[in-house]
Every structure is written in C-alpha cells, then in structure tokens.
C-alpha positions as CSV (number, residue, x, y, z in Angstrom):
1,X,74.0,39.3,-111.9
2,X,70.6,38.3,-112.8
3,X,68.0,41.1,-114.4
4,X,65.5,42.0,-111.9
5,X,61.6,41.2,-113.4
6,X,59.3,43.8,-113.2
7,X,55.7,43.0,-113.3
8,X,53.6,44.0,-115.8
9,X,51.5,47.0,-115.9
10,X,47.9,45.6,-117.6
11,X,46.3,48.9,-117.0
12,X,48.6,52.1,-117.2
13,X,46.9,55.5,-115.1
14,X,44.7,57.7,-117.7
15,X,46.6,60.9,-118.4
16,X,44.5,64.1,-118.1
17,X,44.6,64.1,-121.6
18,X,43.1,60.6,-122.5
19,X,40.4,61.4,-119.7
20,X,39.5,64.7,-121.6
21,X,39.5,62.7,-125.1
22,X,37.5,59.9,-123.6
23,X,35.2,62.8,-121.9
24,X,34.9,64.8,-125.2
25,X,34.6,61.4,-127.1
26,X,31.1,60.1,-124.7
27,X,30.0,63.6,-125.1
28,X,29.6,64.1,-128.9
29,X,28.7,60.5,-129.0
30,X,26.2,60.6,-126.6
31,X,24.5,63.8,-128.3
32,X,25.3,66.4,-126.2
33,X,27.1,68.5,-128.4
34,X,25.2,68.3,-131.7
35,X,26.3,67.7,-135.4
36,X,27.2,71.3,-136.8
37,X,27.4,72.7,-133.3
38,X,30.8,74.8,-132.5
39,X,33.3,73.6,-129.7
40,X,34.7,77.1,-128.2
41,X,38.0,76.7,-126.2
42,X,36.9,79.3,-123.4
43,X,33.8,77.2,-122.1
44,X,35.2,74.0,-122.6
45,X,38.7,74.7,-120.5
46,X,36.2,76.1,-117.7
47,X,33.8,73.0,-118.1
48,X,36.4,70.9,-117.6
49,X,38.9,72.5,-115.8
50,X,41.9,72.0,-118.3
51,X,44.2,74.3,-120.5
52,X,43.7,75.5,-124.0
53,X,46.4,73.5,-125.0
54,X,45.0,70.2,-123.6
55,X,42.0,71.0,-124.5
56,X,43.3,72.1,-128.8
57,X,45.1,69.0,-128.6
58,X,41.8,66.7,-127.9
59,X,40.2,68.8,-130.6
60,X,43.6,67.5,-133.2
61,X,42.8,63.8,-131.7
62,X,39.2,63.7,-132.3
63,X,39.7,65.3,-135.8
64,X,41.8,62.3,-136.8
65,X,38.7,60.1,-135.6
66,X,36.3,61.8,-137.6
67,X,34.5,62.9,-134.8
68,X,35.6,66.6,-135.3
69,X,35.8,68.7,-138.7
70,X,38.0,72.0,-138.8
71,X,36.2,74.8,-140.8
72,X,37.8,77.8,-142.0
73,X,36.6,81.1,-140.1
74,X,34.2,78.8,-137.8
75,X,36.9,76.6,-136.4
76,X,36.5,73.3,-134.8
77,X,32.9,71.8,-135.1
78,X,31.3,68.5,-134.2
79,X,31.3,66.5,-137.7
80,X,28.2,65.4,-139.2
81,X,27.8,62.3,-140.4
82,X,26.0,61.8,-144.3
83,X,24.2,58.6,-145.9
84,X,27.3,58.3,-147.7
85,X,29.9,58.5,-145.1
86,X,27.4,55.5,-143.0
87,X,27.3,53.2,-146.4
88,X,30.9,53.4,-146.3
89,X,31.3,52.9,-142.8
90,X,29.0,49.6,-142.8
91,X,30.9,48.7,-146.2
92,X,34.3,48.4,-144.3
93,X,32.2,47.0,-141.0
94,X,31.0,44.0,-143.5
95,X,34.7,43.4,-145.0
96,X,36.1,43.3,-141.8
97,X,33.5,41.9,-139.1
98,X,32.8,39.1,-141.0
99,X,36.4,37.7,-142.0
100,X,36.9,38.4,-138.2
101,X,34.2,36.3,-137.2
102,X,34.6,33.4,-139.3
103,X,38.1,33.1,-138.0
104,X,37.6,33.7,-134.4
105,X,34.9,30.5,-134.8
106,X,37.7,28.6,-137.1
107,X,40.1,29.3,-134.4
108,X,38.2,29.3,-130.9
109,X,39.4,28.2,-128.2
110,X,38.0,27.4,-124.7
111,X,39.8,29.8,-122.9
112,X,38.5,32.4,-125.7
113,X,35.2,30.7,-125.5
114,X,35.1,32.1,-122.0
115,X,36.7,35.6,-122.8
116,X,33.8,35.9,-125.4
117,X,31.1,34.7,-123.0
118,X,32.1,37.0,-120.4
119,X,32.3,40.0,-122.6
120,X,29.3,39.9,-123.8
121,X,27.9,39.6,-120.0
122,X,29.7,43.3,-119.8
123,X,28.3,44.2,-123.1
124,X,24.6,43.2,-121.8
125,X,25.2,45.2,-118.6
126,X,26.3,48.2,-120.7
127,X,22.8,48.0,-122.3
128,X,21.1,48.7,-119.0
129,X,24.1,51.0,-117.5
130,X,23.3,54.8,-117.1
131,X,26.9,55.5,-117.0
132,X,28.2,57.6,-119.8
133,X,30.2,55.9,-122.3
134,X,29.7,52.2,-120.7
135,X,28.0,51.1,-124.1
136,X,30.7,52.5,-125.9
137,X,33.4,50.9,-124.1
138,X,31.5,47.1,-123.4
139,X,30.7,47.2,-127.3
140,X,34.6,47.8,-128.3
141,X,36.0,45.0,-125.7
142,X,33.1,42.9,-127.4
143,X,34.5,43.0,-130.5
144,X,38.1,43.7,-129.5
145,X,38.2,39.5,-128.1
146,X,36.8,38.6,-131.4
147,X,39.6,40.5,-133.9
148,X,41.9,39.1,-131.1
149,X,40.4,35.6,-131.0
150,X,41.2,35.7,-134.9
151,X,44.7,37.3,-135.5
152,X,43.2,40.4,-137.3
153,X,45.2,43.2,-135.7
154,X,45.4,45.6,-138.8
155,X,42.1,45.1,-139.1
156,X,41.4,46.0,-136.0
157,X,43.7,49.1,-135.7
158,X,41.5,49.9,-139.1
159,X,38.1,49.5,-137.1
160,X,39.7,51.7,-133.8
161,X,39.8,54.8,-136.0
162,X,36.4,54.4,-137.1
163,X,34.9,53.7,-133.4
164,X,34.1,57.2,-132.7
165,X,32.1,57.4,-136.1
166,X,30.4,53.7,-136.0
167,X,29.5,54.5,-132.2
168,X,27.5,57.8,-133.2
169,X,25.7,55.5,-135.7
170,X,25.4,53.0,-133.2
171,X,23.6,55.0,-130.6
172,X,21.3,56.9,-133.3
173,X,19.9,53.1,-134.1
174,X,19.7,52.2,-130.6
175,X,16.8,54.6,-130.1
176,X,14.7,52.8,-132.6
177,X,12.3,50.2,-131.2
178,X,10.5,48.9,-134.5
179,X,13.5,46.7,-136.2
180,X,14.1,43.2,-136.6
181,X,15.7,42.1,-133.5
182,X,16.9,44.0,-130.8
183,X,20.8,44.9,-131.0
184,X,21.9,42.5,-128.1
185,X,20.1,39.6,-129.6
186,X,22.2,39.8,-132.3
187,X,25.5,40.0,-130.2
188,X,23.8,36.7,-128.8
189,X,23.8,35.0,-132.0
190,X,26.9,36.2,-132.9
191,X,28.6,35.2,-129.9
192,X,26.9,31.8,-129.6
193,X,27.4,30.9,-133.6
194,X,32.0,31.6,-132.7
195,X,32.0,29.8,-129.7
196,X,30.4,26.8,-131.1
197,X,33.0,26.8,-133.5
198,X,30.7,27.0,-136.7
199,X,32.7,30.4,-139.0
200,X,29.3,30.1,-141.8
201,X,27.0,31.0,-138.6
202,X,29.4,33.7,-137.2
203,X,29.7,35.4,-140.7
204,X,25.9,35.3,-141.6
205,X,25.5,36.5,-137.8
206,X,27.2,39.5,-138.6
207,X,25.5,40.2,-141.9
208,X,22.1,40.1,-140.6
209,X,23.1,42.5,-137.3
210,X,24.6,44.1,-140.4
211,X,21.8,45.0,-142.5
212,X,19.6,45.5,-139.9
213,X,21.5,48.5,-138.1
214,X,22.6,50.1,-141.8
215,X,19.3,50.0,-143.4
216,X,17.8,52.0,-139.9
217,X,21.2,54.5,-140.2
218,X,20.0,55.2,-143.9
219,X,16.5,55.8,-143.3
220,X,17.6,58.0,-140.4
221,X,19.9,60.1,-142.2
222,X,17.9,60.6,-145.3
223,X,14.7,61.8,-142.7
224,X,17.3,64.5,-141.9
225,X,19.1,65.4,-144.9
226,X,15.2,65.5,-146.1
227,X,14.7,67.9,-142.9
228,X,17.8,69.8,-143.8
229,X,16.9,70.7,-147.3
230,X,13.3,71.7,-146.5
C-alpha cells in the first residue's frame, strides 16, 4: 500500500496567541505603549478581548524578546532601551549582517536574485504602508532571503530574538530626516551590490547603512538619558 502525500502547509492559521504577540509586539514597537509605561492585565484582556492567561503568557514571550522587563512590586513593564544595550545591538547586527551578506553575493543565485528583488519591492511598499506592523514584517522577510540566500540559520535564529529590540531602534531613526541617505536607499544598494554577485560591495553596503542608523540611535538615546537626568 503506498503512503498517501499530503500537501504542504506554507502558511499554518495564526493561533490567538501569536495574533496577540504580534498585536502586543506592533504596539510597543510602534510607541503606543511607552518605555517605562506599565502593562495591567485588566485593560489589556478587555482591549483585546482575551484571557489573563493568554494575555500573562504574551507578557512571558515578549520578556524573552527584550521587549518586556519584569519589575518587582511594579510588575511587567515595557523595557527601555539604553546607549549601551543599542551599541551592543548594532555590534552583533555588524558581525552578523555583514558575513550574511558577503555570502548571499558569493552564493547568489538567479532564482534568489529574484526572491531578493521582490522582497525589497514589499519592503519599499512597507515604507509607504499605514498598516501597523507592515515595516516590521517587509524589513524581517528582507533580510530573512538574505541569511537564507547564505546558509546562516543560527545566525539568523540569533537576529529573530533581537527583532523586537532592533525594530524599536529601527523605527526611532526612521523619524529622522537629516542623515546620510534615506533607509531604503541603502536597502537599494544592499540589494543591488548581492545580486550582482560582488560579497566586498554587500559587506561595505551594510556597514555604511550600519553606521548611519547607530550613530542617529546614539545621539537619540543620549538626548534622553540627558532629558532623564535633568
């Protein structure tokens, strides 16, 4: 007797609780709940029309993403996010991005050319979408082809658990006009210098997009560290 074939489920149904993590997720993100501010179990269950336990166990989920600190007596608040915890952040972005890079150029193929190309397409639409969390989630498929173009799962698994975290700082430099390129012209380059197939290009791509975002994160953080302390 032969063994029946099922086909493949590509995209498995959200469960309620990966739409309230993904909810929760866009909305600390996105600023609506602010750094320091307190997440109360009563008005979020009504908000969102979900049990306490769902909604404790989001609360567990996020605090493994950073996105959530647990304080004594207070309970769960959003996290904040120091100069220190960005320079590490854009530390392990550099180590990573840019081995990821090179390869994904060393190793491209057309059919990846194409996955790339159409990716960033998405990612340029997210730019100009209204809909919450469609940066978010065009940036991570972005960069998703290109640890997948070159072989770096780990590395990638490594970069998932810091998305929450590098999205915050992502969408803090976003609102700042005066900087050396806007961030979707340096996608461009990056995306153009792998798909021509030219790893020094891809890797000095991501350094300068790099730089550019970390040294606006720093002077953003220390204007408020400054404001904190006055």
């Amino acid at each position: 007797m032969s063994t029946p074939k099922l086909t493949k489920i590509d995209h498995p149904p959200a469960t309620l609780r990966d739409m309230v993590q993904d909810r929760m997720r866009e909305a600390i993100i996105e600023g609506l709940f602010e750094p320091g501010q307190r997440l109360v179990e009563r008005p979020l269950c009504d908000q969102l029309g979900v049990s306490r336990t769902v909604i404790r166990e989001t609360i567990r989920y996020l605090e493994a993403e950073g996105l959530v600190e647990i304080l004594p007596g207070r309970g769960p608040i959003v996290a904040t996010i120091s100069r220190e915890d960005a320079h590490q952040i854009y530390d392990i972005r550099r180590m990573l991005e840019t081995a990821a890079a090179e390869e994904c150029a060393h190793r491209i193929t057309p059919e990846r050319a194409r996955s790339l190309k159409n990716a960033l397409s998405r990612l340029k639409q997210g730019f100009s979408d209204k809909t919450p969390g469609a940066l978010f989630r065009t940036t991570s498929d972005f960069y998703s082809e290109i640890f997948d173009g070159a072989g770096h799962y780990i590395a990638w698994d490594v970069v998932q658990r810091l998305n929450g975290r590098i999205s915050r700082l992502r969408m803090m430099t976003l609102s700042i006009t005066e900087r050396d390129r806007p961030g979707i012209a340096h996608m461009e380059q990056i995306c153009e210098a792998i798909v021509s197939g030219n790893p020094d290009a891809a890797r000095v791509a991501v350094e300068q997009h790099l730089n550019d975002v970390s040294t606006i994160a720093d002077r953003l953080l220390a204007a408020e560290e400054e404001s904190n302390n006055d």
